[in-house]
C-alpha positions as CSV (number, residue, x, y, z in Angstrom):
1,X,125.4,58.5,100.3
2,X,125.1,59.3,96.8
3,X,121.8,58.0,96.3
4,X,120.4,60.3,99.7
5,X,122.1,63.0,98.1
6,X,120.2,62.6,94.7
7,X,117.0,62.4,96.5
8,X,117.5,65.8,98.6
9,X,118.4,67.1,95.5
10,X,115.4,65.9,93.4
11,X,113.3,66.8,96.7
12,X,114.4,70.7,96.8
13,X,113.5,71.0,92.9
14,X,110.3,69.7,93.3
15,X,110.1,72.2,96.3
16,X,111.4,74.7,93.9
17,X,108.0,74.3,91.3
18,X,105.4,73.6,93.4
19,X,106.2,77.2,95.2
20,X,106.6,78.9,91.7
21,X,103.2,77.2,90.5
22,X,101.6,78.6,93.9
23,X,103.1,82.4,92.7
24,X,101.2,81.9,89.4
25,X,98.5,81.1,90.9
26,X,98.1,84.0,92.8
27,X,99.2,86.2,90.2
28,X,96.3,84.5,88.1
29,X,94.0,85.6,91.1
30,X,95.4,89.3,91.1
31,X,95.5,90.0,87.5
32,X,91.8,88.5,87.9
33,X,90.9,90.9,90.6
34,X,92.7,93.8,88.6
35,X,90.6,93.3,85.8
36,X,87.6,93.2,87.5
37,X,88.2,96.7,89.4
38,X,89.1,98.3,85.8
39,X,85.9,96.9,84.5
40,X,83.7,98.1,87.7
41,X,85.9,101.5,87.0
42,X,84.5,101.5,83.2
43,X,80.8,101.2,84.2
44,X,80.8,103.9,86.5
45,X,79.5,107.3,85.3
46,X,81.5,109.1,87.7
47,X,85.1,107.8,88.0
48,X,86.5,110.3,90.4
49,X,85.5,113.8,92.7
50,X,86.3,115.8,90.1
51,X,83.4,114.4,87.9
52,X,81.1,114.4,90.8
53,X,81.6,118.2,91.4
54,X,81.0,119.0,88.0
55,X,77.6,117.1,88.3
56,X,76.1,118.8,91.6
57,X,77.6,122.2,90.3
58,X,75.4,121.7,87.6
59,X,72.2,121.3,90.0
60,X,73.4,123.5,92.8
61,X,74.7,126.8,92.6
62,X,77.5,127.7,95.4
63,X,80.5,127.3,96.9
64,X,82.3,123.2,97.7
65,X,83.8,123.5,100.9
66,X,84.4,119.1,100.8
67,X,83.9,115.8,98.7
68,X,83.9,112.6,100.4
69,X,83.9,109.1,98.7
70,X,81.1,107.3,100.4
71,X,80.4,104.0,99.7
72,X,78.2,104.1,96.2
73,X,79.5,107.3,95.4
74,X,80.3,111.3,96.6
75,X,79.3,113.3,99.7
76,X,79.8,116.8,98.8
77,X,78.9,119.6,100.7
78,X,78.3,123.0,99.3
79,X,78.0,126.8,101.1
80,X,75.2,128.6,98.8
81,X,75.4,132.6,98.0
82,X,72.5,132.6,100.6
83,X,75.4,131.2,103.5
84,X,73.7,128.1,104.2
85,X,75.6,124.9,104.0
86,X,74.1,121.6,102.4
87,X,75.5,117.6,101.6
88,X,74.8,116.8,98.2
89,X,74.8,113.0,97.3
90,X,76.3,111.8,93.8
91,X,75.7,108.4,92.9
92,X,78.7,107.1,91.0
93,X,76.9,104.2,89.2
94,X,74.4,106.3,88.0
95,X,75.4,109.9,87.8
96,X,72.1,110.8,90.0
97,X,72.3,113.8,92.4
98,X,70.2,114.4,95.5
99,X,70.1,117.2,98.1
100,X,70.9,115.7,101.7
């Protein structure tokens, strides 16, 4: 009895490590992926839509009426003093603007 005992015992610590090295592990993987979406974040020009309004202000005179994250980048569309509305594109890799 003693000896089954022992072995149930030995079996649930075994269980016990193999589940915590599986949790480090995946932490490993996370802090991984973590550090790779900071350094992606670095080598973007434009980090958020506040940036990429300041950059198609610079181009385009008017009113923004919406910015849009899309894919690459920004979508932002703008009403000019002449009342014609416009997309604006603002690559966030490279910081480059073009008129949609």
């Amino acid at each position: 009895m003693k000896f089954g005992l022992t072995l149930a015992l030995i079996a649930c610590l075994f269980a016990s490590f193999g589940s915590t090295a599986g949790n480090d592990r995946r932490d490993d993987r996370n802090q991984s992926r973590n550090q790779e979406a900071k350094n992606e974040q670095r080598r973007l020009v434009v980090n958020n839509p506040d940036q990429a309004v300041a950059i198609a202000q610079r181009q385009f005179q008017g009113k923004v009426l919406s910015v849009q994250s899309s894919g690459a980048g920004y979508r932002i569309k703008i009403l000019n003093n002449d009342g014609q509305v416009f997309s604006v594109s603002v690559d966030a890799a490279t910081g480059r603007v073009s008129r949609k």
